[in-house]
MILUMTI-432979 format. One record per residue (C-alpha): x, y, z; residue in three letters. Coordinates in nm, 2 decimals. Layout:
      px      py      pz  fiti
       X       Y       Z   ala
...
END
This chain:
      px      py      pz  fiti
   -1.61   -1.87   -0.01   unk
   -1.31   -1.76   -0.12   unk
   -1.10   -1.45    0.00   unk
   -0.84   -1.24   -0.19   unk
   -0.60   -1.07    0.03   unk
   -0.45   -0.77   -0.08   unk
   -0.11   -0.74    0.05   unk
   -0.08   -1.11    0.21   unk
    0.31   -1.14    0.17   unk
    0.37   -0.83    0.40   unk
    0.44   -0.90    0.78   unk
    0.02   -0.85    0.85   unk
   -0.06   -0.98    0.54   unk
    0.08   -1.31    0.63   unk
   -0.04   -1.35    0.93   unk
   -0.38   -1.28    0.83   unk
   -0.35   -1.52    0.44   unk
   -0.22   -1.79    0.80   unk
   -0.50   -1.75    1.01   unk
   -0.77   -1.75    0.74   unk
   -0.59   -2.06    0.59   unk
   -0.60   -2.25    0.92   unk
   -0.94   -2.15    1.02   unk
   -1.07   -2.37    0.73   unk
   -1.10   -2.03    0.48   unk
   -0.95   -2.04    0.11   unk
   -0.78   -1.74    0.01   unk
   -0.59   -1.60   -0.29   unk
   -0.26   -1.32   -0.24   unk
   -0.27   -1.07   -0.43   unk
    0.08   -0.85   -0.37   unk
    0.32   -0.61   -0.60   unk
    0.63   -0.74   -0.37   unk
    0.73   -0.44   -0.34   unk
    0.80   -0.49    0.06   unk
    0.57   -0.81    0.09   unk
    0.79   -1.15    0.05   unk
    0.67   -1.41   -0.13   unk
    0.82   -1.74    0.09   unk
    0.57   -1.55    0.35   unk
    0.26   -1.74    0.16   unk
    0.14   -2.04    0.25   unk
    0.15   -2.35    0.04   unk
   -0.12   -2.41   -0.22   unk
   -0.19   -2.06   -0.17   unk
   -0.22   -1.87   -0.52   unk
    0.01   -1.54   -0.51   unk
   -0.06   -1.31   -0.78   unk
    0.14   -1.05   -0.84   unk
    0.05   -0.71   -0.92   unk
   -0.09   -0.35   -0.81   unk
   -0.43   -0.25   -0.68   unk
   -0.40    0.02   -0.94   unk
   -0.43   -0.20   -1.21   unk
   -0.79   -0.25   -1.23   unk
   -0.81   -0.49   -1.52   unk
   -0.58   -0.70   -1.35   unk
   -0.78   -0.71   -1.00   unk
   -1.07   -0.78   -1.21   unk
   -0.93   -1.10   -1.38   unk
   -0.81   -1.25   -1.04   unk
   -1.16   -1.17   -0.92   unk
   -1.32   -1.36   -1.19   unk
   -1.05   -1.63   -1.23   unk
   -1.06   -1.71   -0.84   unk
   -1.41   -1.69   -0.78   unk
   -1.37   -1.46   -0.50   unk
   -1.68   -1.36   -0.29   unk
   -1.52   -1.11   -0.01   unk
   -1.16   -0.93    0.02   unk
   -0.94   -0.82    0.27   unk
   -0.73   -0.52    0.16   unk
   -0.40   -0.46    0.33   unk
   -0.20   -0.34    0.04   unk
   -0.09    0.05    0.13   unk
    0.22    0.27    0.21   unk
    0.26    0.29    0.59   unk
    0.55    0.53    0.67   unk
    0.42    0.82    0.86   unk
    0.79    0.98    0.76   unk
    0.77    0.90    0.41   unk
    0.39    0.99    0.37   unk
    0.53    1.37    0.49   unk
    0.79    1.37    0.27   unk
    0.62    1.19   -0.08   unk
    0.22    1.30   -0.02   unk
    0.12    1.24   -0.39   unk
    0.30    0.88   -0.36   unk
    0.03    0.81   -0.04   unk
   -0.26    0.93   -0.19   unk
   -0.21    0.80   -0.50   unk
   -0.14    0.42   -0.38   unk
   -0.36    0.43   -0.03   unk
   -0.66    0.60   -0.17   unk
   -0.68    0.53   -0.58   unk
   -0.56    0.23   -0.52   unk
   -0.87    0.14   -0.28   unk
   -1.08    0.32   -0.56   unk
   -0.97    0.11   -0.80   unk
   -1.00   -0.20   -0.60   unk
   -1.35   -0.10   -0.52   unk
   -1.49   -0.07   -0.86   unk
   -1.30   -0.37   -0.98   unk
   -1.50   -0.53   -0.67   unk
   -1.81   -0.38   -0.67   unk
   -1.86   -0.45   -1.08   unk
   -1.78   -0.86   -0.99   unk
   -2.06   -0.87   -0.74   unk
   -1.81   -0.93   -0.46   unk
   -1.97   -0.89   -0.12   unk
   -1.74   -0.84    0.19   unk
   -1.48   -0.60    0.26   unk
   -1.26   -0.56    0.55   unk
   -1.03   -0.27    0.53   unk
   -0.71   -0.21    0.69   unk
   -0.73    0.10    0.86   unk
   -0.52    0.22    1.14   unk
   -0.50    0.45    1.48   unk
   -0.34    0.73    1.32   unk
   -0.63    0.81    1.19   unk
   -0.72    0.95    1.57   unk
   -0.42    1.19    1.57   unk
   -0.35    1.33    1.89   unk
   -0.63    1.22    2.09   unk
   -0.67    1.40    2.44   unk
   -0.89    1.11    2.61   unk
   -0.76    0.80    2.88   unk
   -0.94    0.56    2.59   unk
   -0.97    0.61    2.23   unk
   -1.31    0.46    2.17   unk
   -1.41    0.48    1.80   unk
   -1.63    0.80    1.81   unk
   -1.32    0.93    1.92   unk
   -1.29    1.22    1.62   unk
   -1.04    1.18    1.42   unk
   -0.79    1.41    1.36   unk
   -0.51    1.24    1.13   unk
   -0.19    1.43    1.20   unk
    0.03    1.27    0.85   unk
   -0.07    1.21    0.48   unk
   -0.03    0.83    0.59   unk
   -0.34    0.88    0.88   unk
   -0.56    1.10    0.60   unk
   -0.52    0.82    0.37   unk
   -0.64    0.58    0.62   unk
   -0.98    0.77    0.69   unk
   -1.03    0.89    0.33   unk
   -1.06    0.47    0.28   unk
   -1.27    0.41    0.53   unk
   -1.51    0.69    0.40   unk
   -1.49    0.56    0.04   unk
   -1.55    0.21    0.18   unk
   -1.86    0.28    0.39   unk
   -1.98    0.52    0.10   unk
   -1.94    0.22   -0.14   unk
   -2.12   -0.02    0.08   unk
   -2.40    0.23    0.11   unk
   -2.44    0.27   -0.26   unk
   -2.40   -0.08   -0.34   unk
   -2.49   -0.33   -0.02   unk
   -2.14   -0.41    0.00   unk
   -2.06   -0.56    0.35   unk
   -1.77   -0.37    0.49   unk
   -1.56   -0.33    0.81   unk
   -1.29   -0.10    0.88   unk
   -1.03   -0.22    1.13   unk
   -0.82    0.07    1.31   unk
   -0.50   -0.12    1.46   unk
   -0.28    0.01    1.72   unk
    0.08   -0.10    1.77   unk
    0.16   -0.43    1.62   unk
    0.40   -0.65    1.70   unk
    0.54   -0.99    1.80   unk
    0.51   -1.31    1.52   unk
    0.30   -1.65    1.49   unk
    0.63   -1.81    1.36   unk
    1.03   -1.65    1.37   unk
    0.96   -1.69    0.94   unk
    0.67   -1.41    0.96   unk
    0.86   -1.19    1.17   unk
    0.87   -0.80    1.08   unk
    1.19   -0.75    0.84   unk
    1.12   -0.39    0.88   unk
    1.30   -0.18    1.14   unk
    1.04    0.12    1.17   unk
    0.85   -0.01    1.47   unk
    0.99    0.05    1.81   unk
    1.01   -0.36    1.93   unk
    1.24   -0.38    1.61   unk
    1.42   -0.07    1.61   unk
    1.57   -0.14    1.98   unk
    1.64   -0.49    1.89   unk
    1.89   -0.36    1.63   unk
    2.06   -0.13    1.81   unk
    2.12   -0.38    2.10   unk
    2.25   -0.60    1.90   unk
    2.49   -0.31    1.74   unk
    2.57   -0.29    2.10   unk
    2.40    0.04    2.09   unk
    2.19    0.18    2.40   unk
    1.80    0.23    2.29   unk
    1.67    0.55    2.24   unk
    1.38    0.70    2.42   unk
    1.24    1.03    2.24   unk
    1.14    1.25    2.53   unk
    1.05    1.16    2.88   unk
    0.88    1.48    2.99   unk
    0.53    1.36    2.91   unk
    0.23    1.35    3.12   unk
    0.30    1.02    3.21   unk
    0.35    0.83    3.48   unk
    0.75    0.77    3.40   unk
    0.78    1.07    3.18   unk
    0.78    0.87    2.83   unk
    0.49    0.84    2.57   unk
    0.21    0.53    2.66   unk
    0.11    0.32    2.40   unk
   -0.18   -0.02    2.30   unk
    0.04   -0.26    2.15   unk
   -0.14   -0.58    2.01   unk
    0.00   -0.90    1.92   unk
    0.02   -0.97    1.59   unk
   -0.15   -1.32    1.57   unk
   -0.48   -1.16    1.78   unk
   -0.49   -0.92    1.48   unk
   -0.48   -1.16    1.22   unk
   -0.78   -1.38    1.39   unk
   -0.97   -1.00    1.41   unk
   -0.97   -1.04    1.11   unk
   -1.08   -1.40    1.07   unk
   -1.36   -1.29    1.33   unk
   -1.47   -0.95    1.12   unk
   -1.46   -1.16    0.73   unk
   -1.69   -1.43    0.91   unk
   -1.92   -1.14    1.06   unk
   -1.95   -0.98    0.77   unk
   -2.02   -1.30    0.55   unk
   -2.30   -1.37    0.79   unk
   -2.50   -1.09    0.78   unk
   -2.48   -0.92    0.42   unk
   -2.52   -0.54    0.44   unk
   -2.32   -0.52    0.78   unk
   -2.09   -0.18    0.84   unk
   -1.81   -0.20    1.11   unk
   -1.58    0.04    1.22   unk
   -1.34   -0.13    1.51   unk
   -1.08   -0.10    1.73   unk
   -0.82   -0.30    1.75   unk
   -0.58   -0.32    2.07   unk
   -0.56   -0.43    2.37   unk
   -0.69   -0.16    2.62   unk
   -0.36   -0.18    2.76   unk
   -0.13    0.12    2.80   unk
    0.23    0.06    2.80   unk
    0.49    0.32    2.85   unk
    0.82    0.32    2.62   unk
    1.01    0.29    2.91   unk
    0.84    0.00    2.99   unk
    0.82   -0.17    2.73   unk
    1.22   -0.13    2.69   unk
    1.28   -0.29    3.01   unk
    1.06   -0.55    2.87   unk
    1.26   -0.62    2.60   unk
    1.61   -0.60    2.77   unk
    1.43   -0.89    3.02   unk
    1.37   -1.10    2.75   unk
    1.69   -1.05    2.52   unk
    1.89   -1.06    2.83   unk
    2.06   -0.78    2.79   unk
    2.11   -0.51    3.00   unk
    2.13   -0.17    2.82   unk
    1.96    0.09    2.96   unk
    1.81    0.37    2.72   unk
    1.92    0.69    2.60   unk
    1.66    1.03    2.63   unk
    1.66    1.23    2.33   unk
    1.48    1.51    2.25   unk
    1.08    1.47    2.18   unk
    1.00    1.42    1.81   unk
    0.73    1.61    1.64   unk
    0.43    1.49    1.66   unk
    0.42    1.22    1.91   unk
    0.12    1.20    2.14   unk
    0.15    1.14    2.51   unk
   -0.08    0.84    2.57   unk
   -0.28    0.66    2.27   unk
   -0.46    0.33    2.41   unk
   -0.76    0.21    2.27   unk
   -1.03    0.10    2.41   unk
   -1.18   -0.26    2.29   unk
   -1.49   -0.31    2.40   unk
   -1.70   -0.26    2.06   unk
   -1.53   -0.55    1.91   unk
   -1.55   -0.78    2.17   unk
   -1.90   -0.69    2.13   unk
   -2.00   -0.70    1.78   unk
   -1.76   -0.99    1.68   unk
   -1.65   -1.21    2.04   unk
   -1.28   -1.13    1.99   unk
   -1.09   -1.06    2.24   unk
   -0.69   -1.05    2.26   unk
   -0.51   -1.37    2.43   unk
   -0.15   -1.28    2.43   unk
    0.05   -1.05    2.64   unk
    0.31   -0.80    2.63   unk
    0.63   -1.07    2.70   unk
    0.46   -1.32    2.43   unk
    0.47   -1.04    2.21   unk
    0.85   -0.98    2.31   unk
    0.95   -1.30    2.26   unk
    0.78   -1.45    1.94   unk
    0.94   -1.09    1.79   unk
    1.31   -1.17    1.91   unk
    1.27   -1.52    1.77   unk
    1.17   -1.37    1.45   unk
    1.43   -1.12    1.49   unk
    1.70   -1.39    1.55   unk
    1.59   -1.59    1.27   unk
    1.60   -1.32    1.02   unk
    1.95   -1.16    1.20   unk
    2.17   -1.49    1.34   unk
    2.46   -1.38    1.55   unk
    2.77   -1.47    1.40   unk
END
């Protein structure tokens, strides 16, 4: 069987084209570049290069590759940006997917797992996010998310197309320092760069309902997420017809606070935060809970906050060396 990964030089992507790569699976990248980088891909990997909105092109690396089951991770993920440039989101995130779909559907390719994500919850008002939590997307970027998994359970429906959507919470940490996150949007990366700008992190608000005042978070490693994903391609490859919608996290709430001590622990350094004012939008507590897909699939995560912590500032260091 062979797998084509949409979006497999991005940080995810990677790890998930790694994972599926040592877990004995053959795979094929399929990636515009546009963030994704291409030294991310494994050898004897084939990268392709292009855009899920170029159906004639997904259909010839379908055919060319043989491929029997995909794993689409190619979107636009900025909540931010998806405010700012809604057209852009919709038009990549969700005709993208339908293109992607019919290109799939038409080659008799039978297993989708979709990357979907926890914004598509919202602001949920519950200790656990379980997924019959209803979802209440609060950015272009979170409607774009559940208008794929609708079309790709729709799809499967019509066509007995095996699918699974995946809703991740917060990702971090890396398998190796070369598949770190480049990015600084997340908030393990974004106080790594202002401590080493010598710069205190920032905390937006700590007059939540919390226990120390600032918003509570899942965050999930990003190595268990890739093998998810191993474990949800094999379920679905298994038993033909199969529709999955799944959590994934670690059930474990950590507060920003927290997870900023955390980090100063690790790093060694010894900055302590800045409060700022709340930003728009941001939920007090969002933590999923995992028990469906430790029950439908047997995965469950291994790795805890501090490896997450430290694989990322290894990554971090090696993308970023101190003069």
């Amino acid at each position: 069987m062979t797998w084509l990964i949409t979006g497999g030089a991005g940080y995810i992507g990677a790890h998930v084209v790694h994972a599926m790569t040592e877990a004995g699976e053959r795979a094929v990248v399929y990636d515009d570049l546009s963030t994704g980088i291409a030294e991310r891909v494994p050898q004897g990997v084939p990268l392709v290069e292009g855009s899920t909105l170029d159906g004639d092109r997904v259909a010839r690396v379908l055919a060319e590759h043989e491929v029997t089951g995909v794993v689409h991770l190619a979107a636009k993920k900025q909540v931010g940006e998806s405010v700012e440039q809604p057209l852009l989101y919709y038009r990549q995130n969700v005709e993208g997917l339908r293109v992607l779909l019919e290109a799939v559907t038409q080659a008799g390719v039978g297993s989708f797992v979709f990357s979907s994500s926890a914004a598509v919850y919202g602001m949920p008002d519950v200790d656990l996010v379980t997924e019959e939590t209803p979802c209440v997307p609060m950015s272009p970027y979170g409607e774009t998310k559940l208008t794929g998994e609708w079309l790709v359970r729709a799809t499967g429906r019509a066509t007995g197309l095996s699918t699974a959507s995946l809703r991740y919470f917060n990702v971090a940490g890396a398998a190796n320092p070369g598949l770190a996150d480049v990015g600084v949007f997340n908030l393990v990366p974004m106080v790594f760069e202002r401590l080493t700008e010598g710069r205190p992190p920032l905390i937006f608000g700590d007059d939540y309902p919390t226990p120390d005042g600032t918003c509570i978070r899942d965050y999930i490693h990003v190595a268990d997420l890739a093998e998810a994903h191993v474990a949800a391609a094999r379920a679905l490859r298994s038993s033909p017809g199969r529709d999955l919608t799944l959590n994934i996290g670690r059930g474990e709430g950590v507060s920003v606070r927290e997870m900023i001590d955390t980090i100063n622990a690790v790093t060694g350094y010894d900055s302590p935060p800045t409060v700022v004012p709340r930003r728009p939008g941001d939920p007090a507590r969002v933590v999923a809970s995992a028990e469906r897909i430790t029950m439908e699939l047997g995965w469950k995560a291994r790795r805890d906050l501090r490896d997450m912590i430290t694989t990322a500032w290894e990554g971090w260091l090696h993308h970023h060396p101190r003069p």
